[in-house]
PyMOL CGO cylinders between C-alpha atoms (Angstrom):
from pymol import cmd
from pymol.cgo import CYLINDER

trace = [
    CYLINDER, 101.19, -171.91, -77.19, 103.01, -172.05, -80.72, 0.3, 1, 1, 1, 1, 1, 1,
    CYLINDER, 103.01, -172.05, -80.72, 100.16, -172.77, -82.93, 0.3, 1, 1, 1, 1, 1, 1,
    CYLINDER, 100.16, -172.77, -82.93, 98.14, -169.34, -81.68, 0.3, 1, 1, 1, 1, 1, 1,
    CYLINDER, 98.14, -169.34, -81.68, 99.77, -167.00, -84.87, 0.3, 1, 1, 1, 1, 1, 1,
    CYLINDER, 99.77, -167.00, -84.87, 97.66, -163.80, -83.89, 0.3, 1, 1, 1, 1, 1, 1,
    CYLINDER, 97.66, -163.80, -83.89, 96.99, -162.04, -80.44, 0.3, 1, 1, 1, 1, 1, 1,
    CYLINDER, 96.99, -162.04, -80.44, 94.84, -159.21, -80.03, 0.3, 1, 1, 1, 1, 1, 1,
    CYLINDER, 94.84, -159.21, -80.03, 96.11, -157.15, -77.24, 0.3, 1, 1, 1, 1, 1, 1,
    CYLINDER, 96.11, -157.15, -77.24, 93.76, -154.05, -75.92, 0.3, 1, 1, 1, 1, 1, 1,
    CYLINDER, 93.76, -154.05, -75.92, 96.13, -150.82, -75.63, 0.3, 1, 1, 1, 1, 1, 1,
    CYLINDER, 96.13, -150.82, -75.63, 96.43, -148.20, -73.36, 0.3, 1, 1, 1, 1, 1, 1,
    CYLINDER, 96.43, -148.20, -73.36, 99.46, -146.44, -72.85, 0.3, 1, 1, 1, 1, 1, 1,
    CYLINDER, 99.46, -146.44, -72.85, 100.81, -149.16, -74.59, 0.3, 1, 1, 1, 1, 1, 1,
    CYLINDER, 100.81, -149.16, -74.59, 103.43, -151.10, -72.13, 0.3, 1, 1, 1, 1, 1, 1,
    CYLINDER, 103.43, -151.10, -72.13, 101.31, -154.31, -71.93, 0.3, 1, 1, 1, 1, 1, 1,
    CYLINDER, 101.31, -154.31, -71.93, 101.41, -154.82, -75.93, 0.3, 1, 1, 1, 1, 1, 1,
    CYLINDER, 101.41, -154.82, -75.93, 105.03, -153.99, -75.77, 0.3, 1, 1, 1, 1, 1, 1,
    CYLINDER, 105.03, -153.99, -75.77, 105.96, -156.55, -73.66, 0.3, 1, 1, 1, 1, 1, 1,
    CYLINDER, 105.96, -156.55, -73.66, 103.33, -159.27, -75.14, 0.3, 1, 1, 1, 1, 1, 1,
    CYLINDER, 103.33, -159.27, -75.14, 105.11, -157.97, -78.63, 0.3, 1, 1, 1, 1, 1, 1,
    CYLINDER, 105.11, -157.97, -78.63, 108.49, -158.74, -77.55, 0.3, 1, 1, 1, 1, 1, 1,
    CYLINDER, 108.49, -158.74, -77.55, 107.48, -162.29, -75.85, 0.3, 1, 1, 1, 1, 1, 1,
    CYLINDER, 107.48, -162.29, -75.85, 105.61, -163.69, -78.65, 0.3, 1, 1, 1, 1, 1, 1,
    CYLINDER, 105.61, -163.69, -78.65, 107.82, -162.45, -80.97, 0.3, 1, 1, 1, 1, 1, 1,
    CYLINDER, 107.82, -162.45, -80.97, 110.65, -164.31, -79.79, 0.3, 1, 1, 1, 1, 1, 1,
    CYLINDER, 110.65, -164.31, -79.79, 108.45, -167.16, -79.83, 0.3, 1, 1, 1, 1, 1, 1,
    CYLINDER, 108.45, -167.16, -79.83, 107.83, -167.36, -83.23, 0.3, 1, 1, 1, 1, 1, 1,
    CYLINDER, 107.83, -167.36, -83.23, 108.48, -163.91, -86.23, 0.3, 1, 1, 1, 1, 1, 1,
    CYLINDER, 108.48, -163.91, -86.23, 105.55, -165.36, -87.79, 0.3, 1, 1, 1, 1, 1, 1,
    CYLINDER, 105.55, -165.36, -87.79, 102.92, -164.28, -85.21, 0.3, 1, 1, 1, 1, 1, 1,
    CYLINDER, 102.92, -164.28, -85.21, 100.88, -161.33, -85.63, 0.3, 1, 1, 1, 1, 1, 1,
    CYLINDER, 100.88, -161.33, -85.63, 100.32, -159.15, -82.66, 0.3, 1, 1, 1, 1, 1, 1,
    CYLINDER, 100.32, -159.15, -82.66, 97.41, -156.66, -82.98, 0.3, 1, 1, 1, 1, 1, 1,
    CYLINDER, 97.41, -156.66, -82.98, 96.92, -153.70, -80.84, 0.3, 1, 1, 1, 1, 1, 1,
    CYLINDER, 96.92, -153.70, -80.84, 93.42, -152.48, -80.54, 0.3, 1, 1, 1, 1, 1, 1,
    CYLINDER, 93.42, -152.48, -80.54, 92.65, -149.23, -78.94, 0.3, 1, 1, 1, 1, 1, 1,
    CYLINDER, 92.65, -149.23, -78.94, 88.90, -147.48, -78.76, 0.3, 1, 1, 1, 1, 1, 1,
    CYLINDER, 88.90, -147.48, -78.76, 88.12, -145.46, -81.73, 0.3, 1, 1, 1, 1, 1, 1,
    CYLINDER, 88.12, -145.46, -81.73, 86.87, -142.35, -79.13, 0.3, 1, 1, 1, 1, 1, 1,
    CYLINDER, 86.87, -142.35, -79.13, 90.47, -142.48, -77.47, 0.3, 1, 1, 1, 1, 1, 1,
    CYLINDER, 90.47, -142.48, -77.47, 93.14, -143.55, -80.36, 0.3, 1, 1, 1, 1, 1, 1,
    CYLINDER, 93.14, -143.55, -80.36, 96.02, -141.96, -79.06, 0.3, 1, 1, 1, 1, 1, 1,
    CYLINDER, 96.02, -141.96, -79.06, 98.75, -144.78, -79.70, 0.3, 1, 1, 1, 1, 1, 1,
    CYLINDER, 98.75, -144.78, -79.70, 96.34, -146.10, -82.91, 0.3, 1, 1, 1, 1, 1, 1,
    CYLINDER, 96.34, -146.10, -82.91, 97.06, -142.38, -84.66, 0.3, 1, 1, 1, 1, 1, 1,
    CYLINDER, 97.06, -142.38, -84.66, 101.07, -142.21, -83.41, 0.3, 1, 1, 1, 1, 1, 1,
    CYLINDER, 101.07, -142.21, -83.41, 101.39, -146.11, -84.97, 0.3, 1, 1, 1, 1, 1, 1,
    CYLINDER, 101.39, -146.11, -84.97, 100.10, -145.03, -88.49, 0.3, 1, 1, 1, 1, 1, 1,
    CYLINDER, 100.10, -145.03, -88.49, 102.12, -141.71, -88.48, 0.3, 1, 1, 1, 1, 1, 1,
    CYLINDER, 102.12, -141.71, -88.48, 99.45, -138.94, -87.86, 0.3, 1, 1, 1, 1, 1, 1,
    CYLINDER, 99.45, -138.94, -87.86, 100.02, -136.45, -85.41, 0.3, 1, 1, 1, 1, 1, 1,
    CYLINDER, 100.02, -136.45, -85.41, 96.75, -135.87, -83.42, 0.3, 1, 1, 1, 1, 1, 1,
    CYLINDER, 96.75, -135.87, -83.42, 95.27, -134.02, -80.87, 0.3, 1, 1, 1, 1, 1, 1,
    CYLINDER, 95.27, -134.02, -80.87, 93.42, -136.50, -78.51, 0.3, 1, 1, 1, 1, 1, 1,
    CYLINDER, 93.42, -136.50, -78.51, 91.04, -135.07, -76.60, 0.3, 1, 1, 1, 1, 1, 1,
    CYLINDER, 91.04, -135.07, -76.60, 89.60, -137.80, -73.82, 0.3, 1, 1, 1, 1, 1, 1,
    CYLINDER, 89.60, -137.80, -73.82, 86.38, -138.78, -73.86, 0.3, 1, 1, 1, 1, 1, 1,
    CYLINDER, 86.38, -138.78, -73.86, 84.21, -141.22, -71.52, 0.3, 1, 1, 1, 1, 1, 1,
    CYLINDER, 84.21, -141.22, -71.52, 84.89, -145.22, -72.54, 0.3, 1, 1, 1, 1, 1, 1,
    CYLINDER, 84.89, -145.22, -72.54, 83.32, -148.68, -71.29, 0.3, 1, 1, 1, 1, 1, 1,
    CYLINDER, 83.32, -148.68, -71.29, 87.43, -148.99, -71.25, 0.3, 1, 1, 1, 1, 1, 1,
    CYLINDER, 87.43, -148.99, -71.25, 88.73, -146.76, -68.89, 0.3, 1, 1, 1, 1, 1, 1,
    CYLINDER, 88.73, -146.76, -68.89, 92.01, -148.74, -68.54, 0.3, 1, 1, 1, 1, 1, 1,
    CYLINDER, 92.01, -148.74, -68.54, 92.66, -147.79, -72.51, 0.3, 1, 1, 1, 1, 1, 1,
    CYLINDER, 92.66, -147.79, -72.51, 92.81, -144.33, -71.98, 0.3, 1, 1, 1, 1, 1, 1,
    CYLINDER, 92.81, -144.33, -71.98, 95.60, -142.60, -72.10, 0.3, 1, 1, 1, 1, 1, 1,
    CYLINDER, 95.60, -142.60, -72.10, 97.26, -138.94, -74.12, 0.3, 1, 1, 1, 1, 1, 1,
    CYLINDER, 97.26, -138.94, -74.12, 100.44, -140.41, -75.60, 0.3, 1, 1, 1, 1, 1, 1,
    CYLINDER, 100.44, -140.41, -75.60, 103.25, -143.08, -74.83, 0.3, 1, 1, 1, 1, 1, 1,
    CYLINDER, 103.25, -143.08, -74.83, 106.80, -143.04, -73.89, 0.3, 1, 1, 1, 1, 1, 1,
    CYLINDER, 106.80, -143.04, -73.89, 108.76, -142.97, -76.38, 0.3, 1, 1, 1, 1, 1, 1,
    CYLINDER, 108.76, -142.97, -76.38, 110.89, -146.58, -75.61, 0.3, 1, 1, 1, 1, 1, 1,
    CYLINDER, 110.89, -146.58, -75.61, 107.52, -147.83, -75.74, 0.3, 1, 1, 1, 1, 1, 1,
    CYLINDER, 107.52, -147.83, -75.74, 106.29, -146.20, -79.14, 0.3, 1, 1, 1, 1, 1, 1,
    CYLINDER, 106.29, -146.20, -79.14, 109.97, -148.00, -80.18, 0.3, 1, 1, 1, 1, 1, 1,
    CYLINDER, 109.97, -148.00, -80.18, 108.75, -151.41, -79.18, 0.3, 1, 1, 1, 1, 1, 1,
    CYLINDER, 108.75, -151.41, -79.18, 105.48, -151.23, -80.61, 0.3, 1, 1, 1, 1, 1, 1,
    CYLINDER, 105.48, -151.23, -80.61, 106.46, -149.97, -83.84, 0.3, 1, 1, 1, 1, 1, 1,
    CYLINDER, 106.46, -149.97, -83.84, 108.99, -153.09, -84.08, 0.3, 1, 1, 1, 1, 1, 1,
    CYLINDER, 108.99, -153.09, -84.08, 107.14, -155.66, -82.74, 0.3, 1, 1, 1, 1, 1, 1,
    CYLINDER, 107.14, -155.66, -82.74, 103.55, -154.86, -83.27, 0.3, 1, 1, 1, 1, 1, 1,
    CYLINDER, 103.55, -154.86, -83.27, 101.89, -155.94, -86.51, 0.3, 1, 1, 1, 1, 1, 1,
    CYLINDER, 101.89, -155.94, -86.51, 99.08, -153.56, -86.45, 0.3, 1, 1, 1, 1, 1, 1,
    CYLINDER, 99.08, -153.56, -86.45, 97.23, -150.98, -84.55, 0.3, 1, 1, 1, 1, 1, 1,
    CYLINDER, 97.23, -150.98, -84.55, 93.38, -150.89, -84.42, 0.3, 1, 1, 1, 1, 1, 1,
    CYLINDER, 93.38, -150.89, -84.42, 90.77, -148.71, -83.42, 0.3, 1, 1, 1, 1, 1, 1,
    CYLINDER, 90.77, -148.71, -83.42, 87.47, -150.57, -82.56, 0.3, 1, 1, 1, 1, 1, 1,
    CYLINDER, 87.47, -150.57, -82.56, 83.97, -149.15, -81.68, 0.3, 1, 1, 1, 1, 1, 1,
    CYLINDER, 83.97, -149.15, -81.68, 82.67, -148.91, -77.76, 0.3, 1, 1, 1, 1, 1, 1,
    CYLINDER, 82.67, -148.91, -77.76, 80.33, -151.64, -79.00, 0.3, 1, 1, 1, 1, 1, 1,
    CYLINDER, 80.33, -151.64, -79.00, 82.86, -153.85, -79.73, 0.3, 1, 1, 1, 1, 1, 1,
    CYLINDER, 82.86, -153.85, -79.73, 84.61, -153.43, -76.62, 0.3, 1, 1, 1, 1, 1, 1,
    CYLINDER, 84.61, -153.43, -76.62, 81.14, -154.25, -74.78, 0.3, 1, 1, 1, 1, 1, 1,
    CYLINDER, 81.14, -154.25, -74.78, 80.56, -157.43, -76.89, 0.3, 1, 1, 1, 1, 1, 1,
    CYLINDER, 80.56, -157.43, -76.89, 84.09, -159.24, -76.40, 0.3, 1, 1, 1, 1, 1, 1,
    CYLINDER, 84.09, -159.24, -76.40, 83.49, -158.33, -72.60, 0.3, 1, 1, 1, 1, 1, 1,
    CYLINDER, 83.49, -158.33, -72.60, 80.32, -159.61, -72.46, 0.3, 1, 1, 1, 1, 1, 1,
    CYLINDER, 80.32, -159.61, -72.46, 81.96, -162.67, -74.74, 0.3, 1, 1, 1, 1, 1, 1,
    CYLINDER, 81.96, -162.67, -74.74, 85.01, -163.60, -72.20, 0.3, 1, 1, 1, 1, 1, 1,
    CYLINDER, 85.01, -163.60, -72.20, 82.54, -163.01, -69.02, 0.3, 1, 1, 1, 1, 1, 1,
    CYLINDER, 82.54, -163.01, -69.02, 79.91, -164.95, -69.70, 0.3, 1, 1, 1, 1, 1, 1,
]
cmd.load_cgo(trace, "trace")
């Protein structure tokens, strides 16, 4: 779909985004691709903007995001290919569940 310029891509350890990245990419330099990670768990958010952090887990609607720290082939990809790396609010996670399941 060449005329979608930005996907937002929920983050984890971080290998789904990396391989989204490197497809979309390829597609077209102009998209954007946005990681977003929960604010109570920003592991890969922190590593992205260059601040070393102790992440201690804590309980999240998004279980699947959770995660301590990422390899580092896939740290490589993301900081390459990814345009940006967001923490967002448990709300927020709720809401754009709620929004894509009706």
């Amino acid at each position: 779909m060449p005329e979608i310029y930005t996907v937002i891509v929920p983050v984890g350890g971080g290998g789904i985004v990396s391989g989204i990245s490197v497809v979309r990419k390829s597609l077209s330099r102009m998209a954007r691709v946005i990681g977003v990670q929960s604010e109570d768990n920003p592991a890969l958010v922190e590593v992205y903007h260059g601040r070393d952090t102790v992440i201690s887990v804590k309980e999240s609607i998004a279980d699947g995001m959770i995660t301590k720290e990422a390899s580092d082939l896939t740290l490589s990809i993301i900081k390459k290919n990814v345009d940006d790396m967001v923490p967002v609010t448990e709300e927020e996670i709720e809401k754009s569940l709620l929004a894509f399941t009706g």
